[in-house]
Every structure is written in structure tokens, then in C-alpha cells.
Biopython code that builds the backbone (N, CA, C, O; Angstrom):
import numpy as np
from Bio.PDB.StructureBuilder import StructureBuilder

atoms = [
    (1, "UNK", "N", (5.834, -9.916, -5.328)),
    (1, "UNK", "CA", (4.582, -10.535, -4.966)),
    (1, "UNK", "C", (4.889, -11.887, -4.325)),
    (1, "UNK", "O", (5.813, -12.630, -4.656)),
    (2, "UNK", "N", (3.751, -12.164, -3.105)),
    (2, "UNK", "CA", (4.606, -13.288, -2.598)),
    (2, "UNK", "C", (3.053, -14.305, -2.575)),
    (2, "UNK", "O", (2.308, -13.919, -3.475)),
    (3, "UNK", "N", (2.482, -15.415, -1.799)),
    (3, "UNK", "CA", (1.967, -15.982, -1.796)),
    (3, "UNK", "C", (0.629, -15.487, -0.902)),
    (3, "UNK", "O", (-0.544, -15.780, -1.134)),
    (4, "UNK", "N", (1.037, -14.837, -0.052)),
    (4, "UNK", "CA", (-0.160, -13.976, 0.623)),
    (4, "UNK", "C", (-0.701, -12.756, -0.229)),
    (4, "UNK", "O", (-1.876, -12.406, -0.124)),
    (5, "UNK", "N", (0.093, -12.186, -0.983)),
    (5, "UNK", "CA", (-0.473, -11.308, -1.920)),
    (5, "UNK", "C", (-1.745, -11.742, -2.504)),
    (5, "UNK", "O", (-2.895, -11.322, -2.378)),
    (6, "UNK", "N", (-0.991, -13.124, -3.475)),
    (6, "UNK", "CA", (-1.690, -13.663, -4.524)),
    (6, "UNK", "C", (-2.985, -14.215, -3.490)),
    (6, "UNK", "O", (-4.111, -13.888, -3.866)),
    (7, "UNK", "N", (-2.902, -14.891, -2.434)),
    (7, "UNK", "CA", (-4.280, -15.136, -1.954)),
    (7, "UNK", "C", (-5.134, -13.688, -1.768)),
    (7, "UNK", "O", (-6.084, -13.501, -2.528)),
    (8, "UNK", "N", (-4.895, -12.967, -1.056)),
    (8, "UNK", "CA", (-5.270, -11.294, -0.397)),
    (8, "UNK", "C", (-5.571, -10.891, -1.896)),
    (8, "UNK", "O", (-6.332, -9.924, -1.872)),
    (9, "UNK", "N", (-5.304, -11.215, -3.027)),
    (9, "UNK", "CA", (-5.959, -10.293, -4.813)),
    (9, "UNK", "C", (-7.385, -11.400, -5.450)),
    (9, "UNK", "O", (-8.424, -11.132, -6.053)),
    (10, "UNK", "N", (-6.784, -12.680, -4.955)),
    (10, "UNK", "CA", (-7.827, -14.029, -5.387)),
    (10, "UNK", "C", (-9.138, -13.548, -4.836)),
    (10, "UNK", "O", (-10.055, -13.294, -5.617)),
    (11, "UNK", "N", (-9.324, -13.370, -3.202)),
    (11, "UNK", "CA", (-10.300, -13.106, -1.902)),
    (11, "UNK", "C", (-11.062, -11.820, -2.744)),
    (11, "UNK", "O", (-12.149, -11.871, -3.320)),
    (12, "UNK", "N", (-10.068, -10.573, -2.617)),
    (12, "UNK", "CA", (-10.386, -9.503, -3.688)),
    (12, "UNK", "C", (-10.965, -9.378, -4.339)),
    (12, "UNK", "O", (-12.068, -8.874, -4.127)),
    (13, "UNK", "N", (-10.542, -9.779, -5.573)),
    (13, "UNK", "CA", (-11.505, -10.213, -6.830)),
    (13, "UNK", "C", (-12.361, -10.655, -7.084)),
    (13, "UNK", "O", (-12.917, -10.391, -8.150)),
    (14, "UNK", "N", (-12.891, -11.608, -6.127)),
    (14, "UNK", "CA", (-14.011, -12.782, -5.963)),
    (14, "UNK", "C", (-14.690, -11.977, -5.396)),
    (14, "UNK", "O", (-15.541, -11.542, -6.171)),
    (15, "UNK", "N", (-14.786, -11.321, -3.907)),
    (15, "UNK", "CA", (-15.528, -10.952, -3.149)),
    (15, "UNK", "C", (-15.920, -9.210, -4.321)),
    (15, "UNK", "O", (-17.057, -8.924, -4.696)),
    (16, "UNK", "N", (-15.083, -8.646, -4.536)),
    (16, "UNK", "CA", (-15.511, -7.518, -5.326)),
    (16, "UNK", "C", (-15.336, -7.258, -7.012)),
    (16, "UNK", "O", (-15.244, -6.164, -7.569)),
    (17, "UNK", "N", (-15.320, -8.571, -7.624)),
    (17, "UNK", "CA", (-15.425, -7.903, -8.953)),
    (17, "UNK", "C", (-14.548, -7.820, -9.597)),
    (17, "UNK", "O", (-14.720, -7.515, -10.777)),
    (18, "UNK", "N", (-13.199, -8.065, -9.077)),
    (18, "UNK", "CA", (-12.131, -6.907, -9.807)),
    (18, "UNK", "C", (-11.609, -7.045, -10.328)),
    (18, "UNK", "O", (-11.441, -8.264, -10.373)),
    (19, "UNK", "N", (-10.572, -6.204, -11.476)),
    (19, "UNK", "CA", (-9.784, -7.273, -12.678)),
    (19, "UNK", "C", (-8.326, -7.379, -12.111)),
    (19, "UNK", "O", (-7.703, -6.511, -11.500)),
    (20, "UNK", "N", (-7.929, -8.642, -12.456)),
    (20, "UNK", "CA", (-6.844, -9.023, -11.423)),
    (20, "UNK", "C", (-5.432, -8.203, -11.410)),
    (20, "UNK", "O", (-4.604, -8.369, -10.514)),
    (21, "UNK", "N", (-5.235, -7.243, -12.569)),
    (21, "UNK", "CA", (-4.609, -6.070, -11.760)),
    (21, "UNK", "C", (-4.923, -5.304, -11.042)),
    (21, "UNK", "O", (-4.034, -4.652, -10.495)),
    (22, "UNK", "N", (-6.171, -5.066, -10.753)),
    (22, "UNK", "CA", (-6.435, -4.226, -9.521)),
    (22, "UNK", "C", (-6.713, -4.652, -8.303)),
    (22, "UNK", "O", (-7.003, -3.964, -7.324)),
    (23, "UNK", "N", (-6.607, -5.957, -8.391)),
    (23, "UNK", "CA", (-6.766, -6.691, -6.920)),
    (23, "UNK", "C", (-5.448, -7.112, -6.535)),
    (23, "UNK", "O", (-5.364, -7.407, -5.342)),
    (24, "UNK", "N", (-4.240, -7.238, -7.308)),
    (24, "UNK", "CA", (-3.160, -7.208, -7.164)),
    (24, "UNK", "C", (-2.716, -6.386, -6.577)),
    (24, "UNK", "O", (-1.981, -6.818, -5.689)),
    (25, "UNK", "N", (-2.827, -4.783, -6.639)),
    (25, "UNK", "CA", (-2.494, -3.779, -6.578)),
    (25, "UNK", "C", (-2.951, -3.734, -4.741)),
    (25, "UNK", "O", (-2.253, -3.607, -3.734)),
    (26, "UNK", "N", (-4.471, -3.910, -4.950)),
    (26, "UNK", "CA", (-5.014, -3.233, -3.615)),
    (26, "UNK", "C", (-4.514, -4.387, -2.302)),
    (26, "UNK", "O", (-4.494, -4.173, -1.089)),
    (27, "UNK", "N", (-4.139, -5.644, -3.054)),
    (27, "UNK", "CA", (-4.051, -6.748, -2.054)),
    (27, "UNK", "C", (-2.242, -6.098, -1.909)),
    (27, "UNK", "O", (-1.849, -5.883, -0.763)),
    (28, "UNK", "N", (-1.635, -5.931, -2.638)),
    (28, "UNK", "CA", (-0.345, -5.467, -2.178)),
    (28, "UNK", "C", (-0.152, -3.857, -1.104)),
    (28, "UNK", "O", (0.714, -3.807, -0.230)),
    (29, "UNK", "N", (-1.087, -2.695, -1.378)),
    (29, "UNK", "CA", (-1.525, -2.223, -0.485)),
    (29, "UNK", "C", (-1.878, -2.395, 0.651)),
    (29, "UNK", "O", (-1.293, -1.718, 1.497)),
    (30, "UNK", "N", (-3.076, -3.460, 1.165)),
    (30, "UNK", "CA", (-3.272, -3.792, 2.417)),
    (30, "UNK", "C", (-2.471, -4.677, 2.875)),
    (30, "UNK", "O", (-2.510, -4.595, 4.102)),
    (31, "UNK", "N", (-1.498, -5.785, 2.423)),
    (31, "UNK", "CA", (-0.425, -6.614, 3.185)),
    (31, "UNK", "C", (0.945, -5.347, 3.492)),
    (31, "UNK", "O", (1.668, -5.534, 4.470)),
    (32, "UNK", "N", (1.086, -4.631, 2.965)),
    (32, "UNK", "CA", (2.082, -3.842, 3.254)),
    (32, "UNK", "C", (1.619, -2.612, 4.424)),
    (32, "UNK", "O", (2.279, -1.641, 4.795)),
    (33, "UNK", "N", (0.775, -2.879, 4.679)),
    (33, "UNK", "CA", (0.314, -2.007, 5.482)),
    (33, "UNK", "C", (0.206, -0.363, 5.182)),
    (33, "UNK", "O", (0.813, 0.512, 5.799)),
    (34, "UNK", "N", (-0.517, -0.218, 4.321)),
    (34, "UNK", "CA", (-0.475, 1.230, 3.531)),
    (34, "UNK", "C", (-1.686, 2.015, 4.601)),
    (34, "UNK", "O", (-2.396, 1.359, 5.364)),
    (35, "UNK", "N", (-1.735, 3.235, 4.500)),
    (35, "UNK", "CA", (-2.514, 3.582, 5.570)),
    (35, "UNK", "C", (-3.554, 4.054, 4.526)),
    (35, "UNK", "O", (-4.658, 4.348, 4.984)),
    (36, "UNK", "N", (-3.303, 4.212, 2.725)),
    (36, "UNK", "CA", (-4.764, 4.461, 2.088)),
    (36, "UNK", "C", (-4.374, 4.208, 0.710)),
    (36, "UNK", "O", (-3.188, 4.134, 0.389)),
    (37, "UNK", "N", (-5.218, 4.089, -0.020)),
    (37, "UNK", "CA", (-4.909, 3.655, -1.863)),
    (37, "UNK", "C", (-5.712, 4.906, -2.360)),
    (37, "UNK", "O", (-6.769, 5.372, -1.934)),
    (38, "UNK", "N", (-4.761, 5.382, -3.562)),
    (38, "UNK", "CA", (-5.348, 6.528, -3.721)),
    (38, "UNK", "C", (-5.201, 6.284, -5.441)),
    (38, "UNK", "O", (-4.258, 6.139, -6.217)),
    (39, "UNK", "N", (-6.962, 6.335, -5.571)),
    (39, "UNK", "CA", (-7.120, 6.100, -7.292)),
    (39, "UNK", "C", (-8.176, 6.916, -8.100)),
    (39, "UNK", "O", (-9.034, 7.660, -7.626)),
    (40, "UNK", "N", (-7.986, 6.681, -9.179)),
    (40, "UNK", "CA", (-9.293, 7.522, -10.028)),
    (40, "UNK", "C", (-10.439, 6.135, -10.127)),
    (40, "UNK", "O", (-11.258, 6.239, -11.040)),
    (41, "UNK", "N", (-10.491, 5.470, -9.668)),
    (41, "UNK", "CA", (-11.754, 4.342, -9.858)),
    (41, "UNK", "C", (-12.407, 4.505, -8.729)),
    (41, "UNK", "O", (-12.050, 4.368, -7.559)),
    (42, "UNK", "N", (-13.479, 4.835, -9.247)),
    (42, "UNK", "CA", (-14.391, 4.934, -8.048)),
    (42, "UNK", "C", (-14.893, 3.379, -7.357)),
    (42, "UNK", "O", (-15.306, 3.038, -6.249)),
    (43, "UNK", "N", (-14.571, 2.560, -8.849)),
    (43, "UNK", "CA", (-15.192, 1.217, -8.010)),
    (43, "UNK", "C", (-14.526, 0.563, -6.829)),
    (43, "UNK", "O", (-15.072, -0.439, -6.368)),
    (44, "UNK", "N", (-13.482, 0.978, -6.315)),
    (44, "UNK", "CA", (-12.717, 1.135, -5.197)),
    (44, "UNK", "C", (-13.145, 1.247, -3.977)),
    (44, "UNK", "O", (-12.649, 0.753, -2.965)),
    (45, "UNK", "N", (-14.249, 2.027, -4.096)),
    (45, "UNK", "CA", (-14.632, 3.094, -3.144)),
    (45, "UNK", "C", (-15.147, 2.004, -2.053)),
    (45, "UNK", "O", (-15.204, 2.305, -0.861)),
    (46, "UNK", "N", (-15.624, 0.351, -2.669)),
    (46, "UNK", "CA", (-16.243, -0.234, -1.417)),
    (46, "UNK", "C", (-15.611, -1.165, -0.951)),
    (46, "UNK", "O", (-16.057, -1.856, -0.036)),
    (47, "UNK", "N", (-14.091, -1.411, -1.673)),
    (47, "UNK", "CA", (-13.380, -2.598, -1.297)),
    (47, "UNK", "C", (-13.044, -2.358, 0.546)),
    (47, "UNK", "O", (-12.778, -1.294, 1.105)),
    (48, "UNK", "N", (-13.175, -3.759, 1.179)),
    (48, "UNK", "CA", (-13.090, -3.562, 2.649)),
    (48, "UNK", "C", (-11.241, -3.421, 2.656)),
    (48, "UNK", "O", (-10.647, -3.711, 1.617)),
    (49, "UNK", "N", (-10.419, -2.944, 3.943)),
    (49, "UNK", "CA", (-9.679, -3.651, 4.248)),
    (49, "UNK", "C", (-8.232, -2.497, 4.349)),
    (49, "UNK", "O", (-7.081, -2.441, 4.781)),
    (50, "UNK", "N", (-9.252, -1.699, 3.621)),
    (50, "UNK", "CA", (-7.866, -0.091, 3.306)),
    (50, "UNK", "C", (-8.828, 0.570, 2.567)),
    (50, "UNK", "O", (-9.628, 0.261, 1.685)),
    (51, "UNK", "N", (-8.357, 2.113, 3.510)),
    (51, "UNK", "CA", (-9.136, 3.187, 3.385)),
    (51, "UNK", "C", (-9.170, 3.958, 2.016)),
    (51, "UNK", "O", (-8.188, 4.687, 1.876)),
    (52, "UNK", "N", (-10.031, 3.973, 1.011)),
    (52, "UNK", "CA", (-10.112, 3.727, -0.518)),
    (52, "UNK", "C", (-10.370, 5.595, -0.868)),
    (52, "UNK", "O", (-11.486, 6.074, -0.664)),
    (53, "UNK", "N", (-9.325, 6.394, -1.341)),
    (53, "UNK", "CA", (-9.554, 7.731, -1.352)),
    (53, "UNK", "C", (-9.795, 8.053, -3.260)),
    (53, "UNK", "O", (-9.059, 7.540, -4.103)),
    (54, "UNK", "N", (-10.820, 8.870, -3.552)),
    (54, "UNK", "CA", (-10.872, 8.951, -4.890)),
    (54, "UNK", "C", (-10.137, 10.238, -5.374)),
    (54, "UNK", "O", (-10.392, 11.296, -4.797)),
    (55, "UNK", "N", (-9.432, 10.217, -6.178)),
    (55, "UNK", "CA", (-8.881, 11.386, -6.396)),
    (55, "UNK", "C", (-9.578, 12.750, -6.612)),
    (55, "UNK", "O", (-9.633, 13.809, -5.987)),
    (56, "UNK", "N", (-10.051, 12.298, -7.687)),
    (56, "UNK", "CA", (-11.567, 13.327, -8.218)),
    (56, "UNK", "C", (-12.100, 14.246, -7.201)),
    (56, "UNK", "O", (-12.078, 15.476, -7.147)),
    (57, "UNK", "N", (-12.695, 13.150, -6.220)),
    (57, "UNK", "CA", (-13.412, 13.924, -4.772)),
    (57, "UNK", "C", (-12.389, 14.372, -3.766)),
    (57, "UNK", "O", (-12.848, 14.342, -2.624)),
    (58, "UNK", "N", (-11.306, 14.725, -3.831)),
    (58, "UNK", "CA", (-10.290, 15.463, -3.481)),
    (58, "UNK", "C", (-10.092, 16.140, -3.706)),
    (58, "UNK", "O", (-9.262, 16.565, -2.902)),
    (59, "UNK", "N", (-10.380, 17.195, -4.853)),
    (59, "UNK", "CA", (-9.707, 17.968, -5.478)),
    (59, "UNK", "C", (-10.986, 19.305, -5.295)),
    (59, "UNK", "O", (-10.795, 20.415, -5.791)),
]
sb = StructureBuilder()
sb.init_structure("model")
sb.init_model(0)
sb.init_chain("A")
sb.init_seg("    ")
for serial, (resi, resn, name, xyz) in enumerate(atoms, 1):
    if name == "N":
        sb.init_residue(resn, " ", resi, " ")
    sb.init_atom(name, np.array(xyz, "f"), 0.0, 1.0, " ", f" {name:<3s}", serial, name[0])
structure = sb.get_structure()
């Protein structure tokens, strides 16, 4: 984790709610350039920034 992470999970969290492992997670996703995050939380589903796939509704 580097210093843009930790800002990109702060922005995260604030703007959506989130508990700061999961804004960790998704902010390390979109700086790495992931092309999608793939989780069982649906509350995911509205974070901007990377394309948010639910597992559940996959299957």
C-alpha cells in the first residue's frame, strides 16, 4: 500500500460508506488498474471508478 492507495480508500469511504477494509481493497483495485472487482457485497454495486461484478448475479 502506498500513499495514493491510502488517499483513493480515504475518498472511498467518505464518498460511499465503507469500512476501511473495503475501501482499501477497492482503492487498491482501481490504482492498479484492474479491469473489475469481483465480490459477494452487493453494496459495491455503486462504488464509481471500477466495474463492480456481484458474484451471486453471475451465477
Amino acid at each position: 500500500m502506498d500513499e495514493g492507495i491510502a488517499e483513493e480508500a480515504a475518498s472511498l469511504r467518505a464518498r460511499n460508506n465503507l469500512r476501511t477494509p473495503d475501501a482499501i481493497q477497492l482503492a487498491t483495485a482501481i490504482r492498479s488498474g484492474a479491469s473489475f472487482f469481483l465480490t459477494n457485497d452487493s453494496d459495491f454495486a455503486a462504488v464509481p471508478g471500477i466495474s463492480v461484478h456481484i458474484l451471486q448475479k453471475l451465477s
